[in-house]
C-alpha positions, 0 to 999 in steps of 0.5 A: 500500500502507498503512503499519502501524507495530507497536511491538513487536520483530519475531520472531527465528525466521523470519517475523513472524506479526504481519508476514505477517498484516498483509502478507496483508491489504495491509499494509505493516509497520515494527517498533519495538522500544519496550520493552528487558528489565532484570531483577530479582530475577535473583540471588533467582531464582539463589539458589533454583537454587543451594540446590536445589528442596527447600530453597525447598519448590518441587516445580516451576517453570512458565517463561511467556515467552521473557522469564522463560527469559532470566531463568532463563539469566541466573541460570544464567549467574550461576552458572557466572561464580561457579562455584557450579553444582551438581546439586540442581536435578536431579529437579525438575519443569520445564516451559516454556509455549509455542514461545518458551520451548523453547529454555530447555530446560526441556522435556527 
């Protein structure tokens, strides 16, 4: 069997897509995880959830990746720690992009 090295973190929820293609066809596969998340503007991003949709003129927020849904749980997670949370994020149009982002709960 052929080794494949896959530079990348495998998948959290059940079997690797990547993996199981590779293994179909023969493969072998090791994951590296090669890349590690920091955030930024993560306290930008929990100023506009704290001052409520309107006041930044958003009518809606699109969440692209599992990535920017850690992000939005991190400046929620900043918010509770400072026990700033209110209700003015409710009535916004949200909406996440793909099966890694339902978990952010911007589907509901």
């Amino acid at each position: 069997m052929t080794n494949v090295l896959l530079l990348r973190e495998p998948s959290e929820d059940g079997q690797d897509r990547y993996e199981a293609i590779f293994t179909e066809a023969g493969y072998y596969t090791v994951s590296i995880p090669v890349l590690e998340t920091a955030y930024t503007n993560v306290e930008n991003l929990r100023d506009i959830i704290h001052g409520g949709p309107h006041a930044s003129g958003l009518d809606g927020v699109i969440v692209t990746s599992k990535r920017s849904c850690d992000a939005w749980r991190e400046a929620l997670r900043l918010l509770r720690d400072a026990r700033q949370v209110n209700q003015t994020r409710t009535g916004t149009e949200k909406g996440g992009v793909g099966k890694s982002v339902t978990s952010c709960g911007l589907n509901s």
